[in-house]
N, C-alpha and C positions, 0 to 999 in steps of 0.2 A: 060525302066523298072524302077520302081521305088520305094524301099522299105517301107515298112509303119511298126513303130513299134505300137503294140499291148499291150498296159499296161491295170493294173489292177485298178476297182475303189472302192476298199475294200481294208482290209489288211484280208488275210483268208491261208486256207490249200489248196493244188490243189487236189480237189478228184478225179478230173477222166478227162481224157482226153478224146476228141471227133474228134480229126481229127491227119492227121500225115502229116508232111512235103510231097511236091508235089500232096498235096489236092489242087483239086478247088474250093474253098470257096463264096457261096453269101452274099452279105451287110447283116450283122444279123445272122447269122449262128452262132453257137457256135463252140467256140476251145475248151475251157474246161470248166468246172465246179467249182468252188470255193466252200468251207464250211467256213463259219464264225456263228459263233452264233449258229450253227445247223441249219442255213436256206442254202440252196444249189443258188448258184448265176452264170449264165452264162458269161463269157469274149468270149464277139461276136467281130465278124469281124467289121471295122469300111465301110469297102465297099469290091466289090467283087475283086479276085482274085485269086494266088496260093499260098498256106501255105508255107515260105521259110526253117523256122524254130523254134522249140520250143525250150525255151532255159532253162526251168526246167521239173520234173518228177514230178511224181501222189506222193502224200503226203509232196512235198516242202511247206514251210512256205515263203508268199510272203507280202511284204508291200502295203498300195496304192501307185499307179503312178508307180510301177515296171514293166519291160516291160520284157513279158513273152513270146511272140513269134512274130517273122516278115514275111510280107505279101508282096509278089510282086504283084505289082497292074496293 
């Protein structure tokens, strides 16, 4: 097993989340949703596996390169 962390490539708001830990995730799937700018921006999976865990909520303020949830691969 092998954990994959899941960073962000904006700096934005987390609006909505789209999957919750012990999801089975495919390459490209969206975790959640980003708002920056008012444009809405997906943080996908970088390949397929199981959501391990997120590590913020819905309207957290996140940096780029911040790593917001991990994936066991």
């Amino acid at each position: 097993m092998t954990i994959i962390d899941i960073k962000t490539e904006i700096t934005g708001n987390i609006w909505k989340i789209e999957a919750k830990p012990g999801d089975r995730i495919d390459e490209g799937e969206a975790i959640m949703i980003l708002e920056s700018m008012k444009m809405e921006i997906p943080v996908s999976a970088p390949e397929p596996g199981v959501l391990h865990e997120i590590l913020f909520e819905e309207g957290a303020t996140v940096t780029e390169g911040t790593v917001v949830a991990r994936l066991e691969a």
